[in-house]
C-alpha positions, 0 to 999 in steps of 0.5 A: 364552235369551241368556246372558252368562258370566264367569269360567271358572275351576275351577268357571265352564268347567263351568257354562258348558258345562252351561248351553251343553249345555241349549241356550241361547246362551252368549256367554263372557269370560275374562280369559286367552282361553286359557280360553275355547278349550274353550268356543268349540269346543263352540259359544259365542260368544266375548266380547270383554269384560264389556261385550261380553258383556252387550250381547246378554245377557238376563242375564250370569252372573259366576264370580269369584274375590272382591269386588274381581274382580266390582266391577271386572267390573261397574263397571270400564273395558270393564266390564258396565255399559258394555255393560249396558241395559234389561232386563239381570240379572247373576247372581253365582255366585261366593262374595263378602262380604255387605257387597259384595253389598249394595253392589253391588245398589244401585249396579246398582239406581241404572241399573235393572239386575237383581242376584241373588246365587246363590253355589254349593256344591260341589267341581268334580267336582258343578260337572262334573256339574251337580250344585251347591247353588245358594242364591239371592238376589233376586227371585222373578220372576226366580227362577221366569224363571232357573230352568231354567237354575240347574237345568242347573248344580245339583241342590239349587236354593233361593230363600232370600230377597231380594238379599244371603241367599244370600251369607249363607247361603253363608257360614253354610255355609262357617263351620260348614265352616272351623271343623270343619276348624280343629277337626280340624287341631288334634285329629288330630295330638294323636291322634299325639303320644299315640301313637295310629295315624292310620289307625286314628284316621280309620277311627273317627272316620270311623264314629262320632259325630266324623265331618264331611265335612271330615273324610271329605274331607280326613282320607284326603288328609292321610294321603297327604300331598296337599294341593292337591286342592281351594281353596286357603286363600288364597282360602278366607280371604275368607269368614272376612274376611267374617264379621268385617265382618258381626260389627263391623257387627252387633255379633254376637261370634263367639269359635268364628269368631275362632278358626278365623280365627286358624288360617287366619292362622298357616297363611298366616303360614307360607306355606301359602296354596297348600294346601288346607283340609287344610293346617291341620294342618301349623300344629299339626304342627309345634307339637308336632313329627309328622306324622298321616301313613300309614305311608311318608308320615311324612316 
């Protein structure tokens, strides 16, 4: 199949070469061509942009940091639909609010363009291996016709509904995420200023009934003073953004989401946008003045 592919970022350059390496014809575009190098060497054409890309495209797979990213990829100058005819289907794996994906759809239905939403779960290490969760949203047809190639990028693979699910859905996912998280930032660093060895703490916590994969993810990092391992909060903040919209519009309260909200908002306030979700506990560290650090790293 002839395939278009946008964005080669963190986790779109090994999507793309997945999807290169199950033996489909992959033309790719990046916005820094420097990006695109890799690729081409292993065999795809390069795009000279969207709208090249999707000129001989089947369907244009996009890999974008948020919704103003892939409306301007889509609708802006030299943009997919520039390029787009019958026949095209543009798939969008990146995480963007629901609002903008409803939007989005029907403005590609409005010039009989196919639009799916398949946003993918996972840290780039599965996105290396192929071995994402892919929550897809659209049509079943397209669905079954795209199949093999989510299944060379992802190993969990579901249909959740019709377009718009499975950006809820990954939404939904990445909530429970942020505030067990925004949980774990507040509580460990009360764990310290009790007295209590942080080591020990996440060697319990990590074996009995408070254990989480934020926990077992960031809680040995954060005791080795890392904090740039893996998505930074000021691109994380998008989805809390998102759940607020969808809380307005549908008249949903949402107290637990409002509050992690407000954490992320006094870690960006105080200039940890570049940390990861780790960073969190730097806001109620320095509220009650420690550090949840290993021995040698307390300072």
């Amino acid at each position: 199949m002839k395939v278009g592919f946008i964005g080669l970022g963190q986790m779109g350059k090994w999507m793309a070469l997945n999807i290169l390496k199950a033996g489909h014809e992959v033309t790719a575009y990046n916005r820094s061509p420097r990006k695109m190098e890799a690729l081409v060497g292993e065999g795809a054409s390069r795009g000279e942009s969207p709208a090249a890309v999707a000129a001989d495209a089947r369907v244009v797979f996009m890999s974008l940091t948020d919704t103003d990213a892939v409306q301007k990829v889509l609708f802006g100058a030299g943009g997919v639909m520039e390029g787009a005819h019958s026949g095209l289907a543009v798939v969008d794996l990146s995480t963007i609010s629901y609002m903008g994906t409803l939007e989005i759809h029907r403005r590609l239905a409005e010039q009989a363009i196919q639009f799916a939403d398949a946003p993918v779960s996972g840290l780039e290490a599965r996105a290396r291996d192929g071995t994402l969760t892919i929550m897809y949203g659209g049509d079943e047809r397209l669905y079954a016709e795209l199949l093999p190639i989510f299944q060379s990028i992802g190993e969990t693979i579901l249909h959740m509904g019709p377009v718009g699910a499975g950006q809820l859905t990954k939404l939904i996912n990445q909530l429970l995420f942020d505030a067990n998280v925004a949980a774990m930032a507040e509580i460990l660093p009360v764990a310290v200023k009790l007295g209590l060895d942080p080591e020990k703490v996440v060697q319990i916590a990590m074996t009995g009934t408070g254990r989480s994969f934020g926990l077992e993810f960031f809680a040995p990092l954060i005791l080795e003073n890392k904090f740039h391992t893996a998505y930074p909060l000021h691109g994380a903040y998008k989805d809390l953004v998102s759940a607020a919209e969808i809380s307005a519009h549908q008249k949903i309260p949402l107290p637990i989401v409002n509050a992690t909200t407000m954490v992320f908002q006094m870690a960006l306030a105080q200039g940890l946008g570049d940390h990861d979700k780790g960073g969190l506990i730097k806001v109620y560290e320095q509220l009650l003045g420690v550090k949840f650090r290993k021995k040698g790293f307390e300072q």
